[in-house]
C-alpha positions in Angstrom: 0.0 0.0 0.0 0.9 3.6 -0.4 2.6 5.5 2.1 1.4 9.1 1.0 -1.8 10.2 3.0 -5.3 9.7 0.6 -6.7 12.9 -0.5 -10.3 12.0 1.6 -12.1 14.9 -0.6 -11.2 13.6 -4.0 -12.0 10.0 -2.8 -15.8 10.7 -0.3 -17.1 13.9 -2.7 -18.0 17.4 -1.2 -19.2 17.9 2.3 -17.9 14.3 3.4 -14.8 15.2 4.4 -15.9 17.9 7.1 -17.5 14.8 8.8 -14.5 12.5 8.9 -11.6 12.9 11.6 -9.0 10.6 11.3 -7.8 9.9 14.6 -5.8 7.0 15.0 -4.0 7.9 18.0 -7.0 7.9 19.7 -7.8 4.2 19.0 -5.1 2.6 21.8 -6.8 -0.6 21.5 -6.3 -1.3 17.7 -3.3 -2.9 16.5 -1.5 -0.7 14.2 0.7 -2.5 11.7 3.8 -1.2 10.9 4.0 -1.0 7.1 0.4 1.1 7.6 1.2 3.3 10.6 1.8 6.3 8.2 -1.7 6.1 6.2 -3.7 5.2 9.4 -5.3 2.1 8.1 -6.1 -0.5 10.2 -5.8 -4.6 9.4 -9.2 -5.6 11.7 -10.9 -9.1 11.6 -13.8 -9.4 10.0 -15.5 -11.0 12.7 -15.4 -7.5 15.0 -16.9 -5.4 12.6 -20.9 -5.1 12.8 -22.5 -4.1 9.4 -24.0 -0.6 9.2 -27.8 -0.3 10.8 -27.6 2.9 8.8 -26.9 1.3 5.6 -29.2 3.3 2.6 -28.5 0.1 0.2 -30.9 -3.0 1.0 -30.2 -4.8 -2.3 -27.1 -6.2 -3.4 -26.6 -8.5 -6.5 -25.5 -11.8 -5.5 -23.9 -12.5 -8.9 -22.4 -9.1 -8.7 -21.4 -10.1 -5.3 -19.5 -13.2 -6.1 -17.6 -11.5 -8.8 -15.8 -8.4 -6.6 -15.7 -11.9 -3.9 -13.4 -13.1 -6.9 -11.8 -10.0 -7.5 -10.3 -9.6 -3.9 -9.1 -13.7 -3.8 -6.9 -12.4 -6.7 -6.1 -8.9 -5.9 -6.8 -8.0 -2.3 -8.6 -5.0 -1.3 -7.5 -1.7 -2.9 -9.7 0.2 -1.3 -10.5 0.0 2.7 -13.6 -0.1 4.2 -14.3 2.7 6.9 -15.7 1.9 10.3 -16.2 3.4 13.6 -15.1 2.1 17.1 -17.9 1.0 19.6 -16.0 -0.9 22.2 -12.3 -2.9 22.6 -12.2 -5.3 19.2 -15.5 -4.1 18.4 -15.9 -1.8 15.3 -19.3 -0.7 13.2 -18.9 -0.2 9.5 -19.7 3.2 8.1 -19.1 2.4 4.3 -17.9 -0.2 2.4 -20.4 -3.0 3.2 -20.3 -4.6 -0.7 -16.2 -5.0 0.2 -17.4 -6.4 3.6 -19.4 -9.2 2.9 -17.5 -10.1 -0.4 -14.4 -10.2 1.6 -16.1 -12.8 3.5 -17.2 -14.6 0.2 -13.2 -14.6 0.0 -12.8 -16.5 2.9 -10.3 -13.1 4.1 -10.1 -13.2 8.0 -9.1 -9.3 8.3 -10.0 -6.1 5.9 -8.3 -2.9 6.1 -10.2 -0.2 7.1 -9.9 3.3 8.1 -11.4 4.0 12.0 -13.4 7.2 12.1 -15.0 8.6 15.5 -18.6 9.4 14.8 -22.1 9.6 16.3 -25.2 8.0 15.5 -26.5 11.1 12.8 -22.7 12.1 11.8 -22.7 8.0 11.1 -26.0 8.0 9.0 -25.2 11.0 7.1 -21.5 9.5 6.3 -22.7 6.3 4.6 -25.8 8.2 3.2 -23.6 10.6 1.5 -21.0 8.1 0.8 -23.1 5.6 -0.8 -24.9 8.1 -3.0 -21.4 9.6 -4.3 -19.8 5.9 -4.8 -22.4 3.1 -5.5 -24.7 2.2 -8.1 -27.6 3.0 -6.6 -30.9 3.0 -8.4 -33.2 5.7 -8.7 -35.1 5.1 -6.4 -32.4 4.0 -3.1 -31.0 7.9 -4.0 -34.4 9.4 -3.4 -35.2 7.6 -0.3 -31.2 8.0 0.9 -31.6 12.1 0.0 -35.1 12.3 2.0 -33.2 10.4 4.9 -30.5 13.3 5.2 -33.4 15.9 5.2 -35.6 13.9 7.7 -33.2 12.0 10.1 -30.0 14.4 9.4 -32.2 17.8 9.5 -30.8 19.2 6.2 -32.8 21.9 4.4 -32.8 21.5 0.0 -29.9 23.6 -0.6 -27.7 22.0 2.2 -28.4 18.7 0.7 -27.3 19.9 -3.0 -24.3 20.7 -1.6 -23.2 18.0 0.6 -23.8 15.1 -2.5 -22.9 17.7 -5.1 -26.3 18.1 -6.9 -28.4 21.5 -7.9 -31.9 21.8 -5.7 -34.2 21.0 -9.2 -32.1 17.4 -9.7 -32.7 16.5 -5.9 -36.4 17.8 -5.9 -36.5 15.5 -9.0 -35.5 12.6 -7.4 -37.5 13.2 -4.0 -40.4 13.6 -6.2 -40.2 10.0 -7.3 -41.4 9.1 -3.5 -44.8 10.6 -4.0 -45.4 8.0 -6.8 -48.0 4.3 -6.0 -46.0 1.3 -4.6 -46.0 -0.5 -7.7 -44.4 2.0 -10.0 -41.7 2.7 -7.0 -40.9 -1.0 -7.3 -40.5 -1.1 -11.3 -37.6 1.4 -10.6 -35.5 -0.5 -8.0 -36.0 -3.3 -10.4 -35.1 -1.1 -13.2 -37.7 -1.7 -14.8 -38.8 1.5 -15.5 -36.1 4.3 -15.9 -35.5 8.3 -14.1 -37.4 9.3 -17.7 -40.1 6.9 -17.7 -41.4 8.3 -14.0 -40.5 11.9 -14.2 -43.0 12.0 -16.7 -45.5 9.5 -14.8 -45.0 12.0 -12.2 -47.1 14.7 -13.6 -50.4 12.6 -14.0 -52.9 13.3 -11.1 -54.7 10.7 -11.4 -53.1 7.8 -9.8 -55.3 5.3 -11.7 -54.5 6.6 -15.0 -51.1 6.8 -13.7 -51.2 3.2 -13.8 -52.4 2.5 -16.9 -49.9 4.2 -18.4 -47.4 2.9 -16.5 -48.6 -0.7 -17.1 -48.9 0.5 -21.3 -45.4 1.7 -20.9 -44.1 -1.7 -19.3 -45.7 -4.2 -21.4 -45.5 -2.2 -24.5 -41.8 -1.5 -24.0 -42.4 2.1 -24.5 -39.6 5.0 -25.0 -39.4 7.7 -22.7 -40.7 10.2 -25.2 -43.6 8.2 -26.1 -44.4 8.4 -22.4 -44.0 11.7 -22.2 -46.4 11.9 -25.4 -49.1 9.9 -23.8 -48.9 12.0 -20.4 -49.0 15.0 -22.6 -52.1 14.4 -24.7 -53.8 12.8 -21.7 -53.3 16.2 -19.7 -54.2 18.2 -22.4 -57.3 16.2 -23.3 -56.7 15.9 -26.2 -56.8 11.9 -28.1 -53.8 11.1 -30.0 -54.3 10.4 -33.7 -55.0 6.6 -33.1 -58.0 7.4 -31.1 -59.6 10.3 -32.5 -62.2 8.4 -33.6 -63.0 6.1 -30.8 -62.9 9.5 -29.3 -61.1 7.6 -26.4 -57.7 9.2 -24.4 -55.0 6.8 -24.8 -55.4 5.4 -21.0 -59.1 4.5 -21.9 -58.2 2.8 -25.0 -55.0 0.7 -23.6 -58.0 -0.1 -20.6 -60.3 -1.2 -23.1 -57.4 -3.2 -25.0 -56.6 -5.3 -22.0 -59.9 -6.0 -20.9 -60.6 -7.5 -24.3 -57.5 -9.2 -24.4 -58.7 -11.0 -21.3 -62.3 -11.9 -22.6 -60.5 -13.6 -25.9 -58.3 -16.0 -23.6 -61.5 -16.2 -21.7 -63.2 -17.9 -24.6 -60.9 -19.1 -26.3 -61.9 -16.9 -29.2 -61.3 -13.2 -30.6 -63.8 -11.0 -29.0 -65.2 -7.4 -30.1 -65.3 -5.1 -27.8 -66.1 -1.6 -28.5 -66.9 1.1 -25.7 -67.0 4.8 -25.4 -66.6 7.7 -23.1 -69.6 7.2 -21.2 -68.8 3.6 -20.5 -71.2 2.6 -23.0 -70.6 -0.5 -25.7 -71.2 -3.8 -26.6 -69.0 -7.2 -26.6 -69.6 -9.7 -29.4 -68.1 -13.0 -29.2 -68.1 -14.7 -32.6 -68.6 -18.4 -32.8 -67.8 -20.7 -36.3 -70.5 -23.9 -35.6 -72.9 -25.4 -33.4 -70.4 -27.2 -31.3 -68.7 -23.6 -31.0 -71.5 -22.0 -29.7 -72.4 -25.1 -27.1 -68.9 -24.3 -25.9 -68.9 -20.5 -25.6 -72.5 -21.4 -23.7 -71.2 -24.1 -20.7 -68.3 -21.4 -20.2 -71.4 -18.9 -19.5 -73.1 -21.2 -17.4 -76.0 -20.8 -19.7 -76.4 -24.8 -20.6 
């Protein structure tokens, strides 16, 4: 390892560094190894270190896992972990829980790590802040991790910007994305839907046309801008070309669609199904003989 002293802004992001103090002197019960005394990292078994109760990430990808597990059996880790001290051999990670367990994938019986003195909100906000700046996080784990620093942390808008380095619209944007139903939430931490697709979800009122769309834009595959399209002309109104003369919105008609879709497995059959903005219509279920009607008749119950 290096002997020169790591540049902590460069490596935790703005605002992170004002939180940290190393303080390795004060830590008299921690072995110090020679060859790190200079850089104040730490060799500490793995079984003394707690993971983080504070931690913003609850997913992590088992495959993804396995392969930095593989990475430090060949390599080591380059970069240490980061915990605080609770008690004599008893430390609590602050960041760096990905290197933790897959060190432990490794079969390692120590990590390095740097030792940082730190209270229960001065830990959250670290390894919020920390996490945002350095992991993959999904949409979705940065909105809940940014309205965790204004909540439990008691950071106004513009505070937050500048601790994780972000202007106030881009982290209204993403706090925004809290306010939208369960299921949608989900389809983002399962990237299933991107940022785009529910920024422009977002600005639909209604939460069950919200969901129409939502499920148009899922199992039609659609593009961001053809999102944005359909939320468009279903604030404005106004049908799209493809429904003008239905004179259905596009949420009514993608409604109607499934619905009929259903009815067709139903019976085994295509079904007609026509209805308009008053909820008025009529199904027809075509049949080709006498034994196709019989059957269309015991699945109605009828004979």
């Amino acid at each position: 390892m290096s002997d020169h002293k790591p540049n902590r802004k460069s490596a935790l992001g703005r605002g992170l560094g004002a939180l940290l103090e190393d303080s390795p002197a004060k830590h008299k019960n921690t072995e110090i190894l020679p060859e790190v005394a200079k850089t104040g990292i730490f060799e500490i078994p793995l079984g003394e270190i707690q993971v983080n109760p504070f931690q913003p990430r609850v997913h992590f990808d088992k495959e993804a896992l396995q392969e930095l597990a593989d990475s430090i059996s060949v390599q080591g880790i380059i970069q240490p972990v980061t915990v605080r001290k609770l008690a004599p051999n008893e430390y609590q990670l602050i960041s760096g829980e990905r290197r933790f367990q897959a060190s432990k994938l490794a079969g390692l019986t120590q990590i390095p790590a740097y030792v940082r003195t730190a209270n229960d909100q001065q830990m959250l906000e670290m390894a919020l802040i920390e996490n945002i700046q350095r992991e993959n996080l999904n949409a979705l784990e940065i909105a809940q991790s940014y309205q965790r620093l204004l909540a439990e942390c008691d950071l106004k808008q513009e505070e937050l910007g500048d601790r994780v380095g972000k202007n106030r619209t881009t982290v209204n944007n993403y706090l925004r994305l809290l306010k939208l139903p369960p299921t949608i939430q989900a389809a983002i931490r399962d990237q299933q839907l991107t940022m785009g697709h529910a920024r422009a979800l977002i600005n639909i009122e209604d939460v069950d046309k919200q969901l129409a769309i939502f499920r148009k834009a899922i199992d039609e595959e659609l593009s961001v801008r053809k999102v944005e399209a359909l939320v468009k002309a279903l604030n404005e109104g106004k049908p799209q070309k493809e429904t003008t003369e239905k004179g259905l919105d596009p949420v009514r008609k993608y409604e109607i669609n499934k619905i009929q879709q259903r009815l067709a497995s139903h019976f085994g059959t295509k079904v007609g199904l026509k209805a308009d903005d008053k909820n008025r219509g009529e199904i027809k279920i075509p049949f080709n003989s006498a034994t196709d009607l019989n059957r269309i008749l015991e699945i109605l119950e009828i004979i």
